[in-house]
PyMOL Python script that loads the backbone (N, CA, C, O; Angstrom):
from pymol import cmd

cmd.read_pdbstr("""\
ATOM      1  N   UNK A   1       0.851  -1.172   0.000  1.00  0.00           N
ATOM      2  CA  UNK A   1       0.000   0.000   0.000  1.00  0.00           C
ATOM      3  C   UNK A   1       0.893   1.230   0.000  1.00  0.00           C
ATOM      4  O   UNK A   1       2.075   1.263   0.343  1.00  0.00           O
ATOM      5  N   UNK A   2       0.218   2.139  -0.396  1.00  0.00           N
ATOM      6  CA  UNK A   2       1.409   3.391  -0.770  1.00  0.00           C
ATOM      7  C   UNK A   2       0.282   4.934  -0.402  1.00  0.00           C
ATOM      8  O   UNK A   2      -0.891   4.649  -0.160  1.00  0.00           O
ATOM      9  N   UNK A   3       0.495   5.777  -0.386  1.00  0.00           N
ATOM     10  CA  UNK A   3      -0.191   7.054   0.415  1.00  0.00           C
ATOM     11  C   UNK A   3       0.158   7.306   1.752  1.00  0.00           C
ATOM     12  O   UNK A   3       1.000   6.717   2.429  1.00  0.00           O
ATOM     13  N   UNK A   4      -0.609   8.286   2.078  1.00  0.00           N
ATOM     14  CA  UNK A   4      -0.046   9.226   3.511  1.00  0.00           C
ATOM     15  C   UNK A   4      -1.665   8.234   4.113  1.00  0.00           C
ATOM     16  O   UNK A   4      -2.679   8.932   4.104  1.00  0.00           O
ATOM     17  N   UNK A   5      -1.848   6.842   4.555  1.00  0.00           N
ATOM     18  CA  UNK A   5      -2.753   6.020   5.269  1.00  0.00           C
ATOM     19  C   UNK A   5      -2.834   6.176   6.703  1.00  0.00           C
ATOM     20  O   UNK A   5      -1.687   5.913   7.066  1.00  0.00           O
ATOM     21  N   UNK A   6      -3.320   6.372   7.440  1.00  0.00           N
ATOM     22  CA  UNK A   6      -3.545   6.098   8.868  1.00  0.00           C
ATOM     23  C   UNK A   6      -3.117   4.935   9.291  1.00  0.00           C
ATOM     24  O   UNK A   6      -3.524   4.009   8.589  1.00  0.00           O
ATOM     25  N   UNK A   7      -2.293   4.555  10.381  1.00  0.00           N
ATOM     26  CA  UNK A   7      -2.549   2.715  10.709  1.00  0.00           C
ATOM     27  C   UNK A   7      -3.702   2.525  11.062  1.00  0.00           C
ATOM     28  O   UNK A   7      -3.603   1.301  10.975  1.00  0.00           O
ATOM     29  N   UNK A   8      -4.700   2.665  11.380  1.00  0.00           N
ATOM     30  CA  UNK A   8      -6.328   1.832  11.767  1.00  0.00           C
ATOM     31  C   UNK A   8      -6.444   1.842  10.144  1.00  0.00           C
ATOM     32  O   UNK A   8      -5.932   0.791   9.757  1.00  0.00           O
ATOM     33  N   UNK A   9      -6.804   2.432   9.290  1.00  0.00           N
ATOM     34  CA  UNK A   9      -6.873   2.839   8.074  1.00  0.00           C
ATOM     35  C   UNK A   9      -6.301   1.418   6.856  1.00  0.00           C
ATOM     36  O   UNK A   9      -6.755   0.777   5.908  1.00  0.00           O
ATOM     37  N   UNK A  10      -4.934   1.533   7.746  1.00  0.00           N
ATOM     38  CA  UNK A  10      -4.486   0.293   6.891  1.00  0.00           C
ATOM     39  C   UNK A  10      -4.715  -0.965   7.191  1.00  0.00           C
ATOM     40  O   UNK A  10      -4.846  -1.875   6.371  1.00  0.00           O
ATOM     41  N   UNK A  11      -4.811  -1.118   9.228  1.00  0.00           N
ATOM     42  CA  UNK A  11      -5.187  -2.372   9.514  1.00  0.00           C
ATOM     43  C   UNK A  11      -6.793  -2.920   9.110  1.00  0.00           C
ATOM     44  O   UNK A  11      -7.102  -4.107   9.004  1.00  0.00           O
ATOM     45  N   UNK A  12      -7.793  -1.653   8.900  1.00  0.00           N
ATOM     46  CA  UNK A  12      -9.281  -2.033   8.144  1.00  0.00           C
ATOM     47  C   UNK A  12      -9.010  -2.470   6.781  1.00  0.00           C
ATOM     48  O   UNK A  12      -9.864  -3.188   6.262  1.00  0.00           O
ATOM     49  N   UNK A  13      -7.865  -2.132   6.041  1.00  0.00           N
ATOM     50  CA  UNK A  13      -7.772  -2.661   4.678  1.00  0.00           C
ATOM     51  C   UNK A  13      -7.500  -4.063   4.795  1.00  0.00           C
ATOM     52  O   UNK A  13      -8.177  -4.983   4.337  1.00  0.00           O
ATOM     53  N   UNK A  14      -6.285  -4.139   5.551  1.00  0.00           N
ATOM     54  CA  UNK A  14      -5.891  -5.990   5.712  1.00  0.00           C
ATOM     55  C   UNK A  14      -7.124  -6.622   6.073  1.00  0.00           C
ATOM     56  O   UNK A  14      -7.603  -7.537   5.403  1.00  0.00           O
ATOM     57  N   UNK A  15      -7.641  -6.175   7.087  1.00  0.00           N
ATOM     58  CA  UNK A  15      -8.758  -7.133   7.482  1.00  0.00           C
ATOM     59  C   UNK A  15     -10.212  -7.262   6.136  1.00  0.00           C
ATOM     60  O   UNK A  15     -11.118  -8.071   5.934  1.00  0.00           O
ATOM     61  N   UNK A  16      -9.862  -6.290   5.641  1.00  0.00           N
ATOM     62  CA  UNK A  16     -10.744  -6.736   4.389  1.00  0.00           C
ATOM     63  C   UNK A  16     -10.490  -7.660   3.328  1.00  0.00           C
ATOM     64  O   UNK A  16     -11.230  -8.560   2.933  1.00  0.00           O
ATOM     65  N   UNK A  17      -9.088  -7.257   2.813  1.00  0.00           N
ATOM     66  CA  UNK A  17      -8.723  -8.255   2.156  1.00  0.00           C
ATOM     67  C   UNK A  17      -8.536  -9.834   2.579  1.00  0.00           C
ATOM     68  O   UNK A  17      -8.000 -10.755   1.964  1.00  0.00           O
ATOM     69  N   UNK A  18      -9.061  -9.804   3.624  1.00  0.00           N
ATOM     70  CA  UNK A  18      -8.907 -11.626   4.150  1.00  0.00           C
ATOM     71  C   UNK A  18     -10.245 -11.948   4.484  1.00  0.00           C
ATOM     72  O   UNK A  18     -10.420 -12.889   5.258  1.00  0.00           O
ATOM     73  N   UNK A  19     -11.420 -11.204   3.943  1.00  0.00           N
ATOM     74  CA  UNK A  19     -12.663 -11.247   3.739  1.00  0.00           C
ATOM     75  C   UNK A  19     -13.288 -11.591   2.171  1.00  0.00           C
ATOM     76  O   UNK A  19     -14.402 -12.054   1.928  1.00  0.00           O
ATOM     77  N   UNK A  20     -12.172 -11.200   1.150  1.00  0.00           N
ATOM     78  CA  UNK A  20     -12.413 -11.030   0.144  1.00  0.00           C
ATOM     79  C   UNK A  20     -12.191 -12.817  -0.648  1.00  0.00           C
ATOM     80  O   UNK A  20     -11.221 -13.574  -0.606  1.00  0.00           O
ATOM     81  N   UNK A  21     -13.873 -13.008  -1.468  1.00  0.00           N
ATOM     82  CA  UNK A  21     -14.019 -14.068  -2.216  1.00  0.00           C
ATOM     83  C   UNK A  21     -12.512 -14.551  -3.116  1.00  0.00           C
ATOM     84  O   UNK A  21     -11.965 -15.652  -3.044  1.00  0.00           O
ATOM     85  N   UNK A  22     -12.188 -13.671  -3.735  1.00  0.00           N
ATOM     86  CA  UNK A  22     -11.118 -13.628  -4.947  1.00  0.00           C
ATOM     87  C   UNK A  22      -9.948 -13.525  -4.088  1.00  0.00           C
ATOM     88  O   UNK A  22      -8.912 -14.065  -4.478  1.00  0.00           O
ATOM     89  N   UNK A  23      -9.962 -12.983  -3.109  1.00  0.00           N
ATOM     90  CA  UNK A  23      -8.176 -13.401  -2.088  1.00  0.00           C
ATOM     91  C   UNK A  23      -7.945 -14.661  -1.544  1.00  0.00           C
ATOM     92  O   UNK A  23      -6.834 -15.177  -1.424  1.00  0.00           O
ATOM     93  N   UNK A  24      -9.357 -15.304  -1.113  1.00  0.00           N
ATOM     94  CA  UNK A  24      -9.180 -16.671  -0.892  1.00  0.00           C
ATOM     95  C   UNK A  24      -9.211 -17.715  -1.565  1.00  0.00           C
ATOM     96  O   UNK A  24      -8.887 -18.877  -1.319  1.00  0.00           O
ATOM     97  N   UNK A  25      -9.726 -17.092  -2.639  1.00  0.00           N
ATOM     98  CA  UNK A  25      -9.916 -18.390  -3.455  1.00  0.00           C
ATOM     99  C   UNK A  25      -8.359 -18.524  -4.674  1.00  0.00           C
ATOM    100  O   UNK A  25      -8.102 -19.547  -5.309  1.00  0.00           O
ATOM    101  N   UNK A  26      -7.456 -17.109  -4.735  1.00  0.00           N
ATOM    102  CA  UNK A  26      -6.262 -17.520  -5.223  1.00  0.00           C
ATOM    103  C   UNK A  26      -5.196 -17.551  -4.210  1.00  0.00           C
ATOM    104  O   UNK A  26      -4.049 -17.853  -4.540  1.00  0.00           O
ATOM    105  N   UNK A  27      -5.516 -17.244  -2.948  1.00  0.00           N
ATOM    106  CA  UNK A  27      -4.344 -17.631  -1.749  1.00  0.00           C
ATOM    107  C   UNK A  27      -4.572 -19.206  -1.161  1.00  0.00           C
ATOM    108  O   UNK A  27      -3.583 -19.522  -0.501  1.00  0.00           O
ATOM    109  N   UNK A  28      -5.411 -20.100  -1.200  1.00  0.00           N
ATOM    110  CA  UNK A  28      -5.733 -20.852  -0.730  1.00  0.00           C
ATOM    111  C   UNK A  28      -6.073 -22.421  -1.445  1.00  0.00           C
ATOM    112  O   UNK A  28      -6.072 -22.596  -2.664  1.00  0.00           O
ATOM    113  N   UNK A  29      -6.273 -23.176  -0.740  1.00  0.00           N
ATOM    114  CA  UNK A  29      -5.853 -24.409  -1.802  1.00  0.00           C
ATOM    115  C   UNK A  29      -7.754 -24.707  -2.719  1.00  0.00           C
ATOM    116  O   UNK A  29      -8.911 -24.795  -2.308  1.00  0.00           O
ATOM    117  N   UNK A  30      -7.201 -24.749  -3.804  1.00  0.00           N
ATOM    118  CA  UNK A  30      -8.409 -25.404  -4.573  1.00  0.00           C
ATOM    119  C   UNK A  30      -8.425 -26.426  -5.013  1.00  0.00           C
ATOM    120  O   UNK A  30      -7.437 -26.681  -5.700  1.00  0.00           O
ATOM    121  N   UNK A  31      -9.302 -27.346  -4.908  1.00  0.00           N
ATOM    122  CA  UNK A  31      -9.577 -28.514  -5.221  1.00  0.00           C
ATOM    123  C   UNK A  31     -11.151 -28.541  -6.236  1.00  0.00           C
ATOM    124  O   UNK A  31     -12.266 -28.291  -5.778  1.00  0.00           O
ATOM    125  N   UNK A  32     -10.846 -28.907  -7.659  1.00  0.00           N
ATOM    126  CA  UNK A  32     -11.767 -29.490  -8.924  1.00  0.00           C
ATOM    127  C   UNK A  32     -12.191 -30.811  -8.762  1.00  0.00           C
ATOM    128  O   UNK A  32     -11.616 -31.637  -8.053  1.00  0.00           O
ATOM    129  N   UNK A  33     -13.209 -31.011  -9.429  1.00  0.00           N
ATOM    130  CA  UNK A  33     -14.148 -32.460  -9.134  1.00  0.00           C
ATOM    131  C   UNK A  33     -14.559 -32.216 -10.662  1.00  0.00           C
ATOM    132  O   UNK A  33     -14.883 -31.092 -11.045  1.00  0.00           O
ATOM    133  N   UNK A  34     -14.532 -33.311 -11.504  1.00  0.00           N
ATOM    134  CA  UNK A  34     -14.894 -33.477 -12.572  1.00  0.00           C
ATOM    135  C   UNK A  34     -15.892 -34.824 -12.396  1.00  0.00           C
ATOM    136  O   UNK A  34     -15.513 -35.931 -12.013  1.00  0.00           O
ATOM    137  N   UNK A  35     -17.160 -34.476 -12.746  1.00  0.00           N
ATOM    138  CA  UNK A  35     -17.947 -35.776 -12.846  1.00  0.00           C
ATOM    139  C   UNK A  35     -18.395 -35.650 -14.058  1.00  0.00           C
ATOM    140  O   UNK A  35     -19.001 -34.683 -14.520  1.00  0.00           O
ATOM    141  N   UNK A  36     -17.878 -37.369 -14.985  1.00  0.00           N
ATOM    142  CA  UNK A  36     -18.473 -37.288 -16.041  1.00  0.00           C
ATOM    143  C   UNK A  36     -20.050 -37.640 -15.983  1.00  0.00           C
ATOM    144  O   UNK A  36     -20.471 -38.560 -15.281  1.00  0.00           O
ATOM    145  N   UNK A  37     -21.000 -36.714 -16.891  1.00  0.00           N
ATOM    146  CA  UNK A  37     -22.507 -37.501 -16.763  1.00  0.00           C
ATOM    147  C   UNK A  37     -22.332 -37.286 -18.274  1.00  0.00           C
ATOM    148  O   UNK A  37     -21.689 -36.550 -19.023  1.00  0.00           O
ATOM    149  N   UNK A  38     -23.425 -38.519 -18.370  1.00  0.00           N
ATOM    150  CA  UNK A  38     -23.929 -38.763 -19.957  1.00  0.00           C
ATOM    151  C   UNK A  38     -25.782 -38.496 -19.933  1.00  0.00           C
ATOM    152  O   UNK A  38     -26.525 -39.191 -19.239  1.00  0.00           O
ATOM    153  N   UNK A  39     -26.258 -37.399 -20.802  1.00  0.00           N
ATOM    154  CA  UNK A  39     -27.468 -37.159 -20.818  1.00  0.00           C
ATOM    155  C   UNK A  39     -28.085 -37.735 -21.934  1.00  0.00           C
ATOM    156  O   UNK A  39     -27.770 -37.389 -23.072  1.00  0.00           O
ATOM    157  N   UNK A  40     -29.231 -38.877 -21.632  1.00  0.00           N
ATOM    158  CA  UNK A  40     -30.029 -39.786 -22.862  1.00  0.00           C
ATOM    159  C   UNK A  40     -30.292 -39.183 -23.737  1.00  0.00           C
ATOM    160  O   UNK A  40     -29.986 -38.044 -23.385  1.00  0.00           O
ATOM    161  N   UNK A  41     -30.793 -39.113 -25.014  1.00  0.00           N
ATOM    162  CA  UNK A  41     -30.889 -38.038 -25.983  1.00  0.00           C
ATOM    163  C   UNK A  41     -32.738 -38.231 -25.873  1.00  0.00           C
ATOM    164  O   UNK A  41     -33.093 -39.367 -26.187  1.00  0.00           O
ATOM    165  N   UNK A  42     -33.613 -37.503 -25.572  1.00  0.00           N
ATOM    166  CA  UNK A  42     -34.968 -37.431 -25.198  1.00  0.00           C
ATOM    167  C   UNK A  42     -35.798 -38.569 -26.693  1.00  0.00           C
ATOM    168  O   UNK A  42     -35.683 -38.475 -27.915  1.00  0.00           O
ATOM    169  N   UNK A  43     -36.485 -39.422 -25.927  1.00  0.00           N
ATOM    170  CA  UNK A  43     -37.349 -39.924 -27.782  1.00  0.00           C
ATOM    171  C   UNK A  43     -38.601 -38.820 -27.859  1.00  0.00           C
ATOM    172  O   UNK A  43     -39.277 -38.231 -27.015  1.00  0.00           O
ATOM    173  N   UNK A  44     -38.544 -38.858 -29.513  1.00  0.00           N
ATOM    174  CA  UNK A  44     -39.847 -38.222 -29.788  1.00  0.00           C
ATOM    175  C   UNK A  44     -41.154 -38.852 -29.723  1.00  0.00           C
ATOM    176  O   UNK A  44     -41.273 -40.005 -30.137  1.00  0.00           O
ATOM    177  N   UNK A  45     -41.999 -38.314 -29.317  1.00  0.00           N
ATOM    178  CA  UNK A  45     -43.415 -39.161 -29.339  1.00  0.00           C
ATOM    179  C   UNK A  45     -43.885 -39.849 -30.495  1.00  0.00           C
ATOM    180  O   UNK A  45     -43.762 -39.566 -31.686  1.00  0.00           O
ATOM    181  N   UNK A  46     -44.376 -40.685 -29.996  1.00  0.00           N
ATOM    182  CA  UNK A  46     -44.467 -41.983 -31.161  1.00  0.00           C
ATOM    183  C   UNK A  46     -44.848 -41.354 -32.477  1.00  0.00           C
ATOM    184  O   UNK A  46     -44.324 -41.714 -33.531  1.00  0.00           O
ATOM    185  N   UNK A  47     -46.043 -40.125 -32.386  1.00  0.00           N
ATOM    186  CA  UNK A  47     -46.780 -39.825 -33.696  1.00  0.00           C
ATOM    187  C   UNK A  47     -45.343 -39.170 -34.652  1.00  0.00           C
ATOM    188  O   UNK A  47     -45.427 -39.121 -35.879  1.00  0.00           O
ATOM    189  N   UNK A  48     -44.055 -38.691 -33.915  1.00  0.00           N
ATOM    190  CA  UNK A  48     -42.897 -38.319 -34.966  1.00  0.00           C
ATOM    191  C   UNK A  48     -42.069 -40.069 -34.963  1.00  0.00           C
ATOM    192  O   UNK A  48     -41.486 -40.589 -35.914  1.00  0.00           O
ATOM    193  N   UNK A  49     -42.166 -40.334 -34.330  1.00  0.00           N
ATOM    194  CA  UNK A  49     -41.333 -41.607 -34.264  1.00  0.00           C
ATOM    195  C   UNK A  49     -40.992 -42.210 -35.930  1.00  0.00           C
ATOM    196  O   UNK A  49     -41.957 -42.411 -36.668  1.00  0.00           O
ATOM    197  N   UNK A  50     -39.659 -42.456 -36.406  1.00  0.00           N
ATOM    198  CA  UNK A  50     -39.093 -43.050 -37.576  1.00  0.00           C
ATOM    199  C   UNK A  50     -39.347 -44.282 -37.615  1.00  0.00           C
ATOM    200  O   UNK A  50     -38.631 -44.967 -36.885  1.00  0.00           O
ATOM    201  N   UNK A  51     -40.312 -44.946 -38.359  1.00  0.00           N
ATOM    202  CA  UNK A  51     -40.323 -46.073 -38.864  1.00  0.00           C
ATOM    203  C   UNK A  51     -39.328 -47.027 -38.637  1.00  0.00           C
ATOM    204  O   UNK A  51     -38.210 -46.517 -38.705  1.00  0.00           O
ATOM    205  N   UNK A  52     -39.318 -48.457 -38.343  1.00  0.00           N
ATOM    206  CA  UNK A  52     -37.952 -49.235 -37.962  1.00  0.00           C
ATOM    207  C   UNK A  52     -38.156 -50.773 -38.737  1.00  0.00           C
ATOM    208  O   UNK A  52     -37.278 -51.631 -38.647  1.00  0.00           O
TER     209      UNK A  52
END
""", "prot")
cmd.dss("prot")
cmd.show_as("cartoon", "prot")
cmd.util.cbc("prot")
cmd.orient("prot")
């Protein structure tokens, strides 16, 4: 931080930034979950239904 800041001034900034969504989520450990799903492809009702 850089300016003519107050210390309460600066210690309300720290304490914000360790409030902040985007500080924790790139200071802190993340863990991804990949689940594969497979979605059925819907049938059409019989009256479109393709001949077989």
């Amino acid at each position: 931080m850089t300016g003519d800041l107050e210390p309460a001034h600066i210690k309300q900034l720290l304490a914000v930034t360790g409030r902040c969504p985007m500080h924790r989520l790139l200071t802190g450990e993340v863990s991804v979950v990949t689940v594969p799903t497979v979605l059925a492809r819907p049938r059409p009702p019989e009256s479109q239904a393709l001949p077989r």
